[in-house]
Steps between C-alpha positions, in 0.01 A plus 500: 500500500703849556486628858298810428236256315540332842461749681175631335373200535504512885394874477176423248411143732513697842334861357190244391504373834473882727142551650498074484485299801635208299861343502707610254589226212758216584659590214547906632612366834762286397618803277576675802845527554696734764698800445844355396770624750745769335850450390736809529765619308730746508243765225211317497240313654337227319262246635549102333259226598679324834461190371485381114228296580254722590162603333643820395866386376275220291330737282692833500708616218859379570612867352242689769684632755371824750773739564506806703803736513650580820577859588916569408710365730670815731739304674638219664625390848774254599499416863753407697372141535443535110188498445362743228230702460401727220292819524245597269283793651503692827600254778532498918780278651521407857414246759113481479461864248170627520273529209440794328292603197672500182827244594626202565632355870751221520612370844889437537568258735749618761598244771636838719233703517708801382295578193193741589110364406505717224863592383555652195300541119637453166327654251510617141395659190704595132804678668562210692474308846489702799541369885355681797560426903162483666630657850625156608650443798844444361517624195552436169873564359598554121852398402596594209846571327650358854340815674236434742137711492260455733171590385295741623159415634289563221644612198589304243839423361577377136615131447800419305610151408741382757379701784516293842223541690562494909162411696598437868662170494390436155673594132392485135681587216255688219521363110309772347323438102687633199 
């Protein structure tokens, strides 16, 4: 049995069922499986069964595999404790960045307190990945071409690949996509 015939199975045994005060079949119950968790790659998303003994990995297609496409990758960060991170849309950096409509926040963990709570936003579109300062406390510095740039609060700044990044007591070097 293919997953979709499994799956319209469960659909036709529990539509019969609305408006019924009855239990729905043993065999529709034990159909029941949950959501499988996601597994991430670098372009795609694609969701597998966890575990190849489940009811779904049993009677799905071995081919059948759900992929969505991420958005293009703008850029990515190496940290000074290198750890990387890659951007993909419009994103807020800082200690605890506040949420906004229409991006992304990612905390950076910094042990002295010198990044602000929302620092800086990398963001993007087809001429490339910009980075703006978000009137933080101390700053956000662009060094490029061994010249040093601080930003100013606000406007943003195009990204080249191999421009250091100076965020208080933090750095990150920016790979950009080719």
């Amino acid at each position: 049995m293919s997953a979709r015939t499994l799956l319209l199975t469960v659909v036709v045994a529990v539509t019969r069922r609305v408006g019924s005060t009855a239990r729905p079949t043993e065999a529709a119950a034990s159909a029941r499986v949950p959501f499988p968790p996601l597994v991430e790659s670098a372009r795609t998303t694609a969701w597998r069964p966890a575990h190849p003994s489940s009811a779904l990995a049993r009677h799905a297609d071995s081919r059948m595999d759900v992929t969505r496409t991420l958005p293009p990758m703008l850029a990515v960060l190496t940290w000074d404790d290198g750890s990387r991170m890659a951007v993909y849309g419009r994103t807020l950096y800082g200690r605890n960045p506040a949420a906004e409509s229409g991006t992304s926040s990612v905390p950076v963990r910094d042990e002295t307190l010198s990044l602000s709570k929302t620092h800086f936003e990398i963001g993007g579109d087809a001429t490339g990945a910009w980075i703006a300062d978000r009137s933080s406390t101390n700053g956000t510095v662009l060094v490029r071409d061994g010249g040093r740039h601080p930003l100013v609060a606000g406007l943003p700044t195009m990204l080249r690949a191999g421009d250091r990044l100076e965020l208080g007591d933090r750095t990150a070097v920016v790979g950009i996509r080719s």
